[in-house]
Residue, then its C-alpha position, 0 to 999 in steps of 0.5 A: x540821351x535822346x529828347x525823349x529819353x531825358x524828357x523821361x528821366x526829368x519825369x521821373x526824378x520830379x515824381x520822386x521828390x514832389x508827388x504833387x508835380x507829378x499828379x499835376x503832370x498826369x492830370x494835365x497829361x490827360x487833359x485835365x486841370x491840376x486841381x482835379x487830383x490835389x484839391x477835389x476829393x476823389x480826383x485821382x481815382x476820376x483821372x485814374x478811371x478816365x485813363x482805363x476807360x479811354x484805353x481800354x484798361x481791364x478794371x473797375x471803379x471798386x479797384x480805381x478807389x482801392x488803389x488811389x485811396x490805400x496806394x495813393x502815391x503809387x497810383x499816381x506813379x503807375x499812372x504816369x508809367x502807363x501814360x509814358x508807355x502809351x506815348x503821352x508826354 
């Protein structure tokens, strides 16, 4: 398994057991503080609103609240997929 490869496999296995290790993961990943998703109150909608404007990701804040507030660790989730995918390690 390459570097990448396995640096990829860890991610995912940390995101499954500590949802929390993985939003800081993203958080930092996108240049923010870990606190940002775990201690400020609509942290996690910011980081999710900052990856699809700074990509270009089609959206709106409406569906950035939606998505963090009822799907929360699922959007953790997707946001730590899009970053892979986009070559942010």
């Amino acid at each position: 398994m390459s570097i990448i490869g396995n640096l990829r496999y860890k991610r995912r296995i940390t995101g499954c057991f500590c949802l929390c290790c993985l939003s800081c993961s993203v958080a930092s990943r996108l240049g923010e503080n870990c606190c940002v998703p775990l201690c400020l109150q609509g942290g996690t909608m910011a980081l999710r609103t900052k990856l699809r404007t700074q990509h270009g990701i089609q959206g709106s804040i409406c569906k950035d609240w939606c998505a963090t507030t009822f799907c929360g660790a699922l959007a953790i989730c997707q946001m730590d997929r899009e970053l892979t995918h986009l070559g942010i390690l």
